[in-house]
Backbone bond lengths (Angstrom), bond angles and torsions (degrees), N, CA, C in turn:
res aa  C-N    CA-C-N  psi(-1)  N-CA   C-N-CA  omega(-1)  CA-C   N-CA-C  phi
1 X - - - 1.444 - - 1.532 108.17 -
2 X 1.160 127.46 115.98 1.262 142.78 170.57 2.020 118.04 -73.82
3 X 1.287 88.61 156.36 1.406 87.34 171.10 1.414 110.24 -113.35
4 X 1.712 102.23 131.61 1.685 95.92 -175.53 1.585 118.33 -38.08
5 X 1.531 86.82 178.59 1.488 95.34 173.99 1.598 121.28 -83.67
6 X 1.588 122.20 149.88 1.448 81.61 -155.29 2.032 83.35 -157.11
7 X 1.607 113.03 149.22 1.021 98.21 -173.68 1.819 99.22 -173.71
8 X 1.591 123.43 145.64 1.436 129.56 -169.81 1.144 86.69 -105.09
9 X 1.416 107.90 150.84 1.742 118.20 163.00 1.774 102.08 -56.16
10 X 1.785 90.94 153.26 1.512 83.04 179.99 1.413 114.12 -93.60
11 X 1.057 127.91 166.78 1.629 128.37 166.47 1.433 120.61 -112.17
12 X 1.211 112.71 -179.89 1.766 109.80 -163.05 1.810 86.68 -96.59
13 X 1.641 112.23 131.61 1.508 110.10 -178.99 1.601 96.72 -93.13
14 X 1.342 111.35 165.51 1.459 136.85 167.10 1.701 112.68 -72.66
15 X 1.364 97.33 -16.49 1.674 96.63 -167.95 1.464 106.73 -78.66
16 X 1.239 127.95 149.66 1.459 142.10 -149.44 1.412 86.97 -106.27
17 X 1.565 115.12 105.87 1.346 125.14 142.66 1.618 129.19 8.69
18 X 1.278 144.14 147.08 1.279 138.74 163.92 1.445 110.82 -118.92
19 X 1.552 113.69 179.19 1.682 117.51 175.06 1.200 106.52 -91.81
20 X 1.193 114.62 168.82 1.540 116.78 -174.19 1.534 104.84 -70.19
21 X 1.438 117.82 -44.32 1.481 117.45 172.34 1.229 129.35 -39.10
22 X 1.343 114.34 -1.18 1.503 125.77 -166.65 0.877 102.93 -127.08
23 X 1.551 153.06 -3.32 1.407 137.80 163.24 1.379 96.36 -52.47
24 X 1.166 75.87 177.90 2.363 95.82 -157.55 1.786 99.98 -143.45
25 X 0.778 134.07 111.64 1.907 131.03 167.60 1.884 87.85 -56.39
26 X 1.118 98.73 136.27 1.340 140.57 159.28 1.648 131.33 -101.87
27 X 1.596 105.51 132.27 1.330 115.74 161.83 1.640 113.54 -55.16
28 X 1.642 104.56 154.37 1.737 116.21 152.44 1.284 99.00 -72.17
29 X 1.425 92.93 151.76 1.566 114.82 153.36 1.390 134.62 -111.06
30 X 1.052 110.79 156.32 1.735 104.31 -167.43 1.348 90.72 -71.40
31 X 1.658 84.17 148.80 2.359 110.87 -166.82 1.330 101.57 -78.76
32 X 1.369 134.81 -39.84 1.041 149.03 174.23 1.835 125.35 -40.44
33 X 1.135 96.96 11.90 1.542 100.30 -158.10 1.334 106.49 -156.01
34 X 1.891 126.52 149.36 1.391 116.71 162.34 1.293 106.79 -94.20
35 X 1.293 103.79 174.02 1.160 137.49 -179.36 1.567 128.69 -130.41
36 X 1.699 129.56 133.46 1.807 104.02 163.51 1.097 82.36 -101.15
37 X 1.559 108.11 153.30 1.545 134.38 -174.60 1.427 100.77 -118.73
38 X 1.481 126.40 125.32 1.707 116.47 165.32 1.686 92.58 -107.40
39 X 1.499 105.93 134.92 1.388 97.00 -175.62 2.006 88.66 -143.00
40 X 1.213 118.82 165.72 1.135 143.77 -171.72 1.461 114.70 -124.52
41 X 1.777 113.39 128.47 1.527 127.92 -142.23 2.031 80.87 -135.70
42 X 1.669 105.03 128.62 1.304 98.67 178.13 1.919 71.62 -94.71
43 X 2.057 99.44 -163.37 1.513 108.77 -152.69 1.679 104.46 -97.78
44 X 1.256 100.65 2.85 1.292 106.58 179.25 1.772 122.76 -98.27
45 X 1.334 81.06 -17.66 1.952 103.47 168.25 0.868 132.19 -112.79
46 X 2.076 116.78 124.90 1.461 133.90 -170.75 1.876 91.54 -97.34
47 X 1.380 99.06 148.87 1.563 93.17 140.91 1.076 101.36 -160.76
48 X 1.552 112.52 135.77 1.073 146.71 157.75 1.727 108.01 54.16
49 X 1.260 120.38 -142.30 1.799 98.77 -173.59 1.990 105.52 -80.28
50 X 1.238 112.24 36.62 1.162 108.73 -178.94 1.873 119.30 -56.84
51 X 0.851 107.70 -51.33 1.610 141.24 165.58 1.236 132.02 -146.75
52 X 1.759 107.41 138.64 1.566 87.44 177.61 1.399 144.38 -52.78
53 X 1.062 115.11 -174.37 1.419 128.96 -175.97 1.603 127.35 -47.46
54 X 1.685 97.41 -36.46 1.155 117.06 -172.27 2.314 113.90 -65.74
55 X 1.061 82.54 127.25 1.891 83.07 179.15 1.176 101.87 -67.84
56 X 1.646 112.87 165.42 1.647 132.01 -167.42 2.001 81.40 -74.34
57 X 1.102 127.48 -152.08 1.785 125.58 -138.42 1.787 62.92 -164.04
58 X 1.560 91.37 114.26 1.388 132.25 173.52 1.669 119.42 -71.00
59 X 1.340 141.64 79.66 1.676 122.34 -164.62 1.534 92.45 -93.60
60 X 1.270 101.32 130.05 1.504 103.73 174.09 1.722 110.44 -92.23
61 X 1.505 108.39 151.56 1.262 128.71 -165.36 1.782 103.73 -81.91
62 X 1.235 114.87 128.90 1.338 118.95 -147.79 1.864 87.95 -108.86
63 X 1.308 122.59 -10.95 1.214 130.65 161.87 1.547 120.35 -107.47
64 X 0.797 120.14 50.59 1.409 145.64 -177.87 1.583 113.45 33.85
65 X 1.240 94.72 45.27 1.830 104.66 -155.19 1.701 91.97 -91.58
66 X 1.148 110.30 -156.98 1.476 149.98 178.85 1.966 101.17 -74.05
67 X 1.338 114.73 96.49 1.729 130.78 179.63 2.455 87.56 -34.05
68 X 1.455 111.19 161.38 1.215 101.76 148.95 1.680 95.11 -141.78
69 X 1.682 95.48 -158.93 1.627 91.40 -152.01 1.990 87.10 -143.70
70 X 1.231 111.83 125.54 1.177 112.70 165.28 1.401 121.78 -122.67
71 X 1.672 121.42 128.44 1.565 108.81 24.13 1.840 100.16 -87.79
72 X 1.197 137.76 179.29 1.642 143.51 -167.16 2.234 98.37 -81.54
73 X 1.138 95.28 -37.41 1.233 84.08 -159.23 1.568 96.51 -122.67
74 X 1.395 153.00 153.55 1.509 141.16 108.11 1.549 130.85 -57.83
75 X 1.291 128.41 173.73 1.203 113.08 -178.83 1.565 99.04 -148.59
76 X 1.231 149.93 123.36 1.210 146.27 -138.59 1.773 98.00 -130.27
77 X 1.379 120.36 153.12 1.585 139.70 153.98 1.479 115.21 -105.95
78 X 1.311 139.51 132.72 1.358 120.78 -173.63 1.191 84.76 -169.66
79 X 2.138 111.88 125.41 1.518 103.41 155.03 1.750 115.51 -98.17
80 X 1.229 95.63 160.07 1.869 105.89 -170.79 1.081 114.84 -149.89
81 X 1.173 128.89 126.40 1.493 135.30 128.49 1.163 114.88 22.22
82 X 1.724 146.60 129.49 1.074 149.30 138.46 1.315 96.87 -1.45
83 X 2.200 119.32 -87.52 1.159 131.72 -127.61 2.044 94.53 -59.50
84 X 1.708 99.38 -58.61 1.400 112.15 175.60 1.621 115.76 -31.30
85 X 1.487 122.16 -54.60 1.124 133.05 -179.74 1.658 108.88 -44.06
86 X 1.190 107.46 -63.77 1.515 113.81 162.18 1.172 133.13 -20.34
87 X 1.452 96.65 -64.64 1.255 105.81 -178.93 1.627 112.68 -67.48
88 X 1.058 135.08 -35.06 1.765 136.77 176.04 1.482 78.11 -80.77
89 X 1.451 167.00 -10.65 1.233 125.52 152.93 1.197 103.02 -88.10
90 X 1.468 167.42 -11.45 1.486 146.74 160.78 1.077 98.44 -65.40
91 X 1.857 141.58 -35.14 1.553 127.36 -172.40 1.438 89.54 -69.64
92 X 1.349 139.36 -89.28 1.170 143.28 174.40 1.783 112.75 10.79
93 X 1.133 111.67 -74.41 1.191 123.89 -167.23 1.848 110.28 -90.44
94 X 1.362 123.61 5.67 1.580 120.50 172.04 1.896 86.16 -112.45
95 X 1.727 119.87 -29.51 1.743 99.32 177.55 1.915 108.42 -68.49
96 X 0.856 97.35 -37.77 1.940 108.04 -177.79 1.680 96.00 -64.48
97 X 0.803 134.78 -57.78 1.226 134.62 175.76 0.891 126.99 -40.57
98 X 1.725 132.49 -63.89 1.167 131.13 124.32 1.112 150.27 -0.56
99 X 1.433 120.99 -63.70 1.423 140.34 179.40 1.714 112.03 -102.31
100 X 0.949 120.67 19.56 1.540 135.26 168.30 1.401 103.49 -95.34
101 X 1.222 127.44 -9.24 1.699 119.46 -174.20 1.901 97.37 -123.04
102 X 1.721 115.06 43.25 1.335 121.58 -177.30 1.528 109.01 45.95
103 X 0.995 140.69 47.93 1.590 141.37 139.89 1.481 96.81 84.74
104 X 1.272 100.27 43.99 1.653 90.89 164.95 1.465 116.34 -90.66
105 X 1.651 106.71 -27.47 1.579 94.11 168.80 1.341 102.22 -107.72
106 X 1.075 138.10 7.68 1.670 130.21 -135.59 1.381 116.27 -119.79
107 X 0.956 156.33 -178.65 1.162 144.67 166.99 2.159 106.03 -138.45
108 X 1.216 110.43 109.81 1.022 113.81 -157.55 1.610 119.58 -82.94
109 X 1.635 114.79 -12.49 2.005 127.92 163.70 1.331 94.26 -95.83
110 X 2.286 141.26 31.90 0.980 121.72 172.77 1.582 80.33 -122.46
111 X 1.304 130.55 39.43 1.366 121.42 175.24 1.663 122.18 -60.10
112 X 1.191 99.87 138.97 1.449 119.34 166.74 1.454 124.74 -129.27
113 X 1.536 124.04 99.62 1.681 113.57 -153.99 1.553 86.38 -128.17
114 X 1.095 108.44 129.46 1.888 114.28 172.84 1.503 106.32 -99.76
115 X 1.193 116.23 106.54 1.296 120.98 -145.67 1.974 95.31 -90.13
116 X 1.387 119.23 -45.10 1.074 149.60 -167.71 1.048 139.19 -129.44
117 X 1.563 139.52 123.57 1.083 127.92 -166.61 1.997 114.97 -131.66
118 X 1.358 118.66 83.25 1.654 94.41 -171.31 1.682 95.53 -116.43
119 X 1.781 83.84 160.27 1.260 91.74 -177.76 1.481 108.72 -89.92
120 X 1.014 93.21 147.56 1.871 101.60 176.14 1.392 120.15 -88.10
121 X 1.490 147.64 49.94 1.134 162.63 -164.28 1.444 118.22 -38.21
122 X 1.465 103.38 -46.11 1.735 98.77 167.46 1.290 130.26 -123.19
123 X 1.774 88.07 35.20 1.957 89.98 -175.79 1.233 112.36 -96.95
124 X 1.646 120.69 151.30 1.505 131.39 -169.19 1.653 101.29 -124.77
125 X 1.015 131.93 106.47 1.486 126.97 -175.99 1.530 115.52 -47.70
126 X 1.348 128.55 -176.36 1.515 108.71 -154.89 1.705 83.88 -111.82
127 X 1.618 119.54 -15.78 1.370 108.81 -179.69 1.616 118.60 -108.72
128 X 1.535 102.28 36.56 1.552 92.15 166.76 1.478 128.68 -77.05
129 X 1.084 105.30 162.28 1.430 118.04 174.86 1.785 123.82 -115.44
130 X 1.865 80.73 118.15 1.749 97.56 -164.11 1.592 129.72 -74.94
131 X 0.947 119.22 133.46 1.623 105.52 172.75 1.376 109.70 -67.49
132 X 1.429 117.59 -173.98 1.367 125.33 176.92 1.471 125.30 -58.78
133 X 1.195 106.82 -36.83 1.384 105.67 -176.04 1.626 124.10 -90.82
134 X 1.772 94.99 -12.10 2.030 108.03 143.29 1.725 74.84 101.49
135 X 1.572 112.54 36.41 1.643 96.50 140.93 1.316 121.07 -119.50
136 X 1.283 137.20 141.27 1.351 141.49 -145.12 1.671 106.15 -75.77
137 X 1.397 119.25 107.64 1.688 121.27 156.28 1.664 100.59 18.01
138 X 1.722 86.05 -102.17 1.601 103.10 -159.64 2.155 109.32 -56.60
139 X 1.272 110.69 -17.56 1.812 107.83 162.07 1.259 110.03 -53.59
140 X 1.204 123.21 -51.29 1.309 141.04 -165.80 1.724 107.08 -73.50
141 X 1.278 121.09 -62.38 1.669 116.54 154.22 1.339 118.10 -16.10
142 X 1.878 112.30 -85.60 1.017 113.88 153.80 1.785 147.56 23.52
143 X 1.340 86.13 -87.78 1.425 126.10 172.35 1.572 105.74 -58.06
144 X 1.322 112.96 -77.70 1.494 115.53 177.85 1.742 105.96 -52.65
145 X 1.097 118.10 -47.21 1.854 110.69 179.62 1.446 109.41 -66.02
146 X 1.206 113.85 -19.76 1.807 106.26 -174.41 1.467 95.82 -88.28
147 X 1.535 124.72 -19.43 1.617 122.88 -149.86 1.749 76.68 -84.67
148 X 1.361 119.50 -64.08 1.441 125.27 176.43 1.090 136.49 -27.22
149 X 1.343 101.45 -34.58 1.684 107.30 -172.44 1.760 106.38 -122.63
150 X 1.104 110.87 20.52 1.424 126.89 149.66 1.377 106.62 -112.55
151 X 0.985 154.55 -25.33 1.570 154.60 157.91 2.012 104.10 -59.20
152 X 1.239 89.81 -52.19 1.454 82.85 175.23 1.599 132.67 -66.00
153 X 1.377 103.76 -56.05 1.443 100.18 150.13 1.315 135.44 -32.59
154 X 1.529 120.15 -45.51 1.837 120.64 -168.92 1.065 80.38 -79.14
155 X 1.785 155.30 -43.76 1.387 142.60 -150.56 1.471 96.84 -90.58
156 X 1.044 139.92 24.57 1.381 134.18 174.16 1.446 116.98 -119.08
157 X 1.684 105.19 -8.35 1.626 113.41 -161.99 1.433 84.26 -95.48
């Protein structure tokens, strides 16, 4: 039994942007669990209700150069779902991948940088759904998948 998919609008973080040279490949995290994610959006990339619709404000190159984009980078807060989390770490780690060999395959204003990863230990989303005795569904999942896969482990040693 899985726990839906599950995810807060994101907000604009305080944390100061990085260079592209500095993305890092990243581990999964166990699905079972939230997470706040600070992740980094170059100006050519939406995701999902991260920000609106509207593109970063285009300055065109007055020497017939290379367009730029102000401001260059966003920097996002967002809590998520294990599964969600994942997924901004496979984008994370197939854009770095990419764009680590100077943009030969990559496209470098389609950035995706997962800047941060914490676990949220005692958070309960605001739309769960409670059993009778007013403990939340997916707590209770949880609980039984962590009881499981610590039982399974000691029976394997």
């Amino acid at each position: 039994m899985a726990i839906k998919m599950y995810r807060e609008p994101a907000e604009p973080s305080e944390v100061a942007p990085i260079k592209a040279a500095e993305a890092k490949k990243l581990e999964k995290v166990p699905a079972n669990k939230f997470y706040r994610v600070t992740f980094q959006l170059g100006p050519c990339r939406s995701f999902g209700k991260a920000f609106p619709s509207v593109t970063w404000k285009e300055n065109k190159s007055l020497t017939g150069g290379e367009s730029t984009y102000d401001p260059v980078y966003r920097v996002f807060d967002q809590i998520l779902d294990g599964s969600n989390t994942n997924g901004l770490i496979q984008e994370n780690n197939a854009w770095q991948a990419a764009n680590i060999r100077q943009k030969v395959e990559g496209d470098i204003n389609r950035m995706l940088i997962v800047l941060d990863v914490k676990e949220m230990k005692d958070y309960v989303p605001p739309n769960m759904t409670f059993l009778h005795g007013g403990m939340p569904m997916q707590v209770l999942e949880m609980i039984v998948n962590s009881a499981v896969e610590s039982r399974l482990k000691s029976s394997t040693k």
